[in-house]
C-alpha positions in Angstrom: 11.4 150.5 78.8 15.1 150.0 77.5 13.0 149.7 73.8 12.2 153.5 74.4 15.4 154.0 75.4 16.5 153.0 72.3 14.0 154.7 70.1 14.9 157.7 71.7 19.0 157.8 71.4 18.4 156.5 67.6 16.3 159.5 66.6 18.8 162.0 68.8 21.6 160.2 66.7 20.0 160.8 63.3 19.1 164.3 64.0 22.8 165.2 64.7 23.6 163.4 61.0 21.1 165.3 60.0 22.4 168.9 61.1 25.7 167.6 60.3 25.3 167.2 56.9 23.3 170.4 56.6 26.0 172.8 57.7 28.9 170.4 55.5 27.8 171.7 52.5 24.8 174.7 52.1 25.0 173.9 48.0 23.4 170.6 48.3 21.8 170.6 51.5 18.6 171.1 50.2 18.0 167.6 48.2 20.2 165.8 50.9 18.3 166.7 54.0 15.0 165.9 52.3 16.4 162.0 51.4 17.5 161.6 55.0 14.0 163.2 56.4 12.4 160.3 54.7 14.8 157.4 55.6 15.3 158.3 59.2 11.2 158.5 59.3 11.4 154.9 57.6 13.8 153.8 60.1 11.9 154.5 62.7 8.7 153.8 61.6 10.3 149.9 60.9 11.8 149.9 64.2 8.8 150.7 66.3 6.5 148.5 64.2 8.9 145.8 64.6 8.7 146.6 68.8 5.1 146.5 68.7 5.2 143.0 66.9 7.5 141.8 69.3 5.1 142.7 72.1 2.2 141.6 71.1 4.4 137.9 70.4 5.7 137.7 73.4 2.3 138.6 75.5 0.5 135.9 73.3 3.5 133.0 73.7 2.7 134.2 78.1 -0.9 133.9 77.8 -0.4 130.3 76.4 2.0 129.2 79.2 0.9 126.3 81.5 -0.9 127.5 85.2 2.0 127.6 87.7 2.3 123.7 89.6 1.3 124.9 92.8 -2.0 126.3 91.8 -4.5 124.9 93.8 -6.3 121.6 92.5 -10.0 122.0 93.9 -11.6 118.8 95.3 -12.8 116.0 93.4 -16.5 115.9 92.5 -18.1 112.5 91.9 -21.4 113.2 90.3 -23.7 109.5 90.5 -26.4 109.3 87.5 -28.5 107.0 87.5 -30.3 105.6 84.0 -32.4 103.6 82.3 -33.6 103.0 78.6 -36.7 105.4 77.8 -37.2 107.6 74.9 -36.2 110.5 77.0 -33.1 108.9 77.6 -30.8 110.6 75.8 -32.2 114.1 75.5 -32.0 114.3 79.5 -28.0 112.6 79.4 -27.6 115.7 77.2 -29.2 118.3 78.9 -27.4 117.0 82.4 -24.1 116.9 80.3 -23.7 119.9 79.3 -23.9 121.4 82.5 -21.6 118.7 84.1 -19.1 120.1 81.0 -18.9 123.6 83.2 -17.6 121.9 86.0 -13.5 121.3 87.0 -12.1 118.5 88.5 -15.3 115.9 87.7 -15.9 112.1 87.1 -19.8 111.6 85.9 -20.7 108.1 87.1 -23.5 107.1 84.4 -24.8 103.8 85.4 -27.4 102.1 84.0 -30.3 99.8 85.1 -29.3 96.8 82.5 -27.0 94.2 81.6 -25.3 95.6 79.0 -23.6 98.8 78.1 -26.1 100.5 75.2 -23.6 102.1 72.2 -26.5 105.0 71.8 -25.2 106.3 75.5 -21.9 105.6 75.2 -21.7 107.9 72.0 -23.8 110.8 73.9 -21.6 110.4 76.4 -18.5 111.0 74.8 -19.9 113.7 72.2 -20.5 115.6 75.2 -17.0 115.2 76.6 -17.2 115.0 80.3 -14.9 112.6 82.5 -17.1 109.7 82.7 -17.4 106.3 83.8 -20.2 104.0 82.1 -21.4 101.0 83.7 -24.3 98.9 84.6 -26.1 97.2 87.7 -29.5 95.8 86.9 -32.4 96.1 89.4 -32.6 92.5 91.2 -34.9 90.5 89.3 -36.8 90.4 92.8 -38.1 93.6 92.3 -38.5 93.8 88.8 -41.5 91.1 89.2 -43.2 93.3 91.9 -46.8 94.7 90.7 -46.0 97.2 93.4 -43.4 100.3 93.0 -40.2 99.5 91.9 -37.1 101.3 93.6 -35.4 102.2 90.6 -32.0 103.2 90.9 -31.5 101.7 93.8 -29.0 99.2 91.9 -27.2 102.4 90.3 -26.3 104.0 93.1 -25.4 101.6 95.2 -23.1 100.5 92.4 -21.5 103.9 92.3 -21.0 103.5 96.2 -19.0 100.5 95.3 -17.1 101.8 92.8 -15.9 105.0 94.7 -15.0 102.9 97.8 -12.7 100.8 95.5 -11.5 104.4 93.7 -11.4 107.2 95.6 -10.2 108.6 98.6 -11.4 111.8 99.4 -13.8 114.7 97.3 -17.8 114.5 97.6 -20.3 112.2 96.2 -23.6 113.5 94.8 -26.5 111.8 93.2 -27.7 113.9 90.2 -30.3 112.2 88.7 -30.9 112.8 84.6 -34.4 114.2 85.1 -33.2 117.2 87.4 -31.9 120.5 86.6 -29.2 122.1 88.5 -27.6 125.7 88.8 -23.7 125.0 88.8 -23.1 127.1 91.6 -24.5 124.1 93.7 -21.5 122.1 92.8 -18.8 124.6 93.7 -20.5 125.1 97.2 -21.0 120.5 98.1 -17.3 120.4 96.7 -15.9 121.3 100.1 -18.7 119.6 102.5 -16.9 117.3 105.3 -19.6 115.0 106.3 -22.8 115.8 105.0 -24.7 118.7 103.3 -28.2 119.5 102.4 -29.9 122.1 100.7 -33.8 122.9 99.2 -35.1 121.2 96.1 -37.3 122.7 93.8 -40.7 121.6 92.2 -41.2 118.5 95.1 -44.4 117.2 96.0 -47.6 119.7 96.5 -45.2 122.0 98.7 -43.3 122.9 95.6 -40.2 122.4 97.2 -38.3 120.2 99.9 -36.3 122.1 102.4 -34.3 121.8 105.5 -36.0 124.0 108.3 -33.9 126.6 109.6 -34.3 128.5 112.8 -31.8 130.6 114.7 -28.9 129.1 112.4 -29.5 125.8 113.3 -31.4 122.4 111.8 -34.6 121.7 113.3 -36.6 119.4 111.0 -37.4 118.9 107.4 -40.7 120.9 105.0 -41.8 118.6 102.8 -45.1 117.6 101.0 -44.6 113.9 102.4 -42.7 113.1 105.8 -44.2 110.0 105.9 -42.4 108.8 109.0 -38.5 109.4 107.5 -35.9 110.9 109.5 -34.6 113.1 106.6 -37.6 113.5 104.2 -35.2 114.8 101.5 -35.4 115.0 97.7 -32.3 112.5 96.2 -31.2 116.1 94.7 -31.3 118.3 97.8 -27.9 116.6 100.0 -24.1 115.3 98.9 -21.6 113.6 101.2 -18.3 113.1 101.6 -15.9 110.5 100.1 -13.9 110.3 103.2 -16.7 110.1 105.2 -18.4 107.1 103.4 -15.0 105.3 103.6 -15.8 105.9 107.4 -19.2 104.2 107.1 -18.3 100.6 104.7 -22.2 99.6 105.3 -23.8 102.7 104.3 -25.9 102.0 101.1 -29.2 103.0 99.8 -32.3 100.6 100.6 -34.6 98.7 97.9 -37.3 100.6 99.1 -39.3 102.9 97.2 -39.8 106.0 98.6 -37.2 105.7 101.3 -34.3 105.5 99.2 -32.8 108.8 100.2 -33.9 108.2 104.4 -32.4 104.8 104.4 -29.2 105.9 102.7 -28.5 108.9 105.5 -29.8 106.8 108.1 -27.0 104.4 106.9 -24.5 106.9 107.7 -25.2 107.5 111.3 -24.2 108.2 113.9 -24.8 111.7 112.0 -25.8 114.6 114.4 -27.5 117.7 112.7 -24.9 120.1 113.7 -22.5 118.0 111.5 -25.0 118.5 108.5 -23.8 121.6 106.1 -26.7 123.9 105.4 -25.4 125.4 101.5 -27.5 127.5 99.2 -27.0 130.5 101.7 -28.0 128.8 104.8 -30.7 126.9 102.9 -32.5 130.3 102.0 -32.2 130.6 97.9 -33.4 127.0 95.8 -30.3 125.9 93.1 -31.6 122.4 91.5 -35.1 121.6 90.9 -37.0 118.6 90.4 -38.2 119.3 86.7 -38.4 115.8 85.2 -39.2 115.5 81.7 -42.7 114.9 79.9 -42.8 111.1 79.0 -43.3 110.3 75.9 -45.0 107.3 74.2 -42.1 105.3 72.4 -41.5 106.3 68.7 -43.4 104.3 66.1 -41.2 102.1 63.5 -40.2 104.5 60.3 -41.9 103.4 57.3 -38.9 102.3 55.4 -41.2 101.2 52.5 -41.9 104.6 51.9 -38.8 106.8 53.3 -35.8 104.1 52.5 -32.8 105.6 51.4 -33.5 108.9 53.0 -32.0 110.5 56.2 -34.7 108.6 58.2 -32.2 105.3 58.0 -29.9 107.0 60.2 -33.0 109.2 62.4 -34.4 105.6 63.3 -31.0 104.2 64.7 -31.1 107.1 67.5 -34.2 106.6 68.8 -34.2 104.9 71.9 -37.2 102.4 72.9 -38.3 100.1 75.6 
């Protein structure tokens, strides 16, 4: 405002000049008041160009200041993935990635059924730029020999478990597996859960989706295409749990069992009642991650380096990932 003010008394100054000099001397007042007409409008166009300039400065150098130090810091999310060495790999890290990148306050925990880190993943990973941790826990060679079904990621998780009670103290836990795909709301909603919370899954079993049952507000059992005997027949993508909570529950881990995985896991938890469990995704009444999983694909066959060396194919055949 004092700017205007400014403006305003400099233009009332120059117009008194101006009259001044118009009545000092009527012989040459003509040639005189047409020279100061054009400097005091030069003036003032400098000066008010010079304001705006200033303005816009100054709103720019604000807009670039740091948030104030006692903005609220939301709760730590600790998202679990676990993976293993396909040809899909890779793609799916990147899809899952990239929606990880639109979440704050995040630590992606990409661990990977093997005994060695694989440079392929560790360059997706941090091309993508999410907060991550990269680490391995091969499945017991127990269960690798079975001709029956393996409990993959079994070993991930549970090494993700570990690693959080050795590194973290309080947010929420979730295992997002690479093959899923999630709307990000879901993570804004699990970020504040104080025990345990559940929510439907999309594209599960011959239902088509795997859902707490709610009636009157409350839990009262599970719809699923499988219950199969399990206390919570739910989808690894449909609950999360709290950090705190698991530091109240040093046993809990997920059982080498395939198809109980996520039962054995909550079970592990207890004593859990289901008023403690958080119904999200508006009272379990809209579905926000799905079960898509990707098409396999048959592993790539070797480039043909007889007939396409020296071409961009060298470099193609290092990012393929195989068996």
């Amino acid at each position: 405002m004092c700017m205007y003010v400014c403006i305003y008394k400099l233009a009332i100054n120059m117009k008194t000049l101006y009259t001044g000099i118009g009545h000092s001397n009527s012989s040459s007042n003509s040639s005189n008041k047409m020279a100061l007409g054009k400097s005091i409008k030069m003036y003032l166009t400098i000066f008010i160009a010079t304001t705006c300039i200033y303005m816009v400065l100054y709103q720019y150098h604000m807009s670039r200041q740091p948030l104030a130090s006692n903005d609220v810091v939301k709760p730590p999310l600790y998202i679990i993935t676990p993976t293993y060495r396909r040809p899909e790999q890779l793609a799916e890290l990147t899809r899952l990635g990239y929606t990880l990148k639109h979440v704050v306050n995040l630590l992606w925990l990409v661990i990977e059924d093997a005994n060695k880190t694989n440079p392929l993943v560790a360059h997706t990973l941090d091309r993508i730029g999410v907060p991550y941790e990269y680490l391995v826990a091969p499945m017991p060679e127990e269960y690798k020999a079975t001709k029956r079904a393996k409990p993959r990621g079994v070993s991930n998780r549970n090494r993700g478990l570990d690693y959080l009670r050795a590194n973290a103290s309080e947010g929420v836990l979730y295992f997002a597996d690479d093959d899923n795909t999630y709307d990000i709301s879901i993570f804004e909603q699990m970020r504040y859960i104080q025990k345990v919370g559940m929510w439907p899954v999309g594209l599960v079993t011959k239902t088509g989706v795997s859902s707490p049952i709610i009636r009157n507000g409350k839990l009262d059992g599970y719809y699923d295409g499988w219950i199969g005997g399990r206390k919570y027949p739910v989808d690894m993508a449909g609950f999360a749990v709290s950090v705190k909570f698991l530091h109240e529950r040093p046993h809990a881990k997920m059982p080498f069992k395939p198809g109980y995985e996520e039962d054995g896991f909550l079970r592990s938890l207890g004593p859990l009642a289901n008023a403690e469990i958080e119904l999200l995704a508006d009272q379990c009444r809209d579905i926000l991650t799905w079960h898509t999983q990707t098409k396999k694909n048959p592993p790539a066959s070797p480039v043909n380096f007889t007939r396409y060396g020296q071409t961009n194919l060298e470099f193609i055949e290092k990012l393929l990932v195989r068996p």
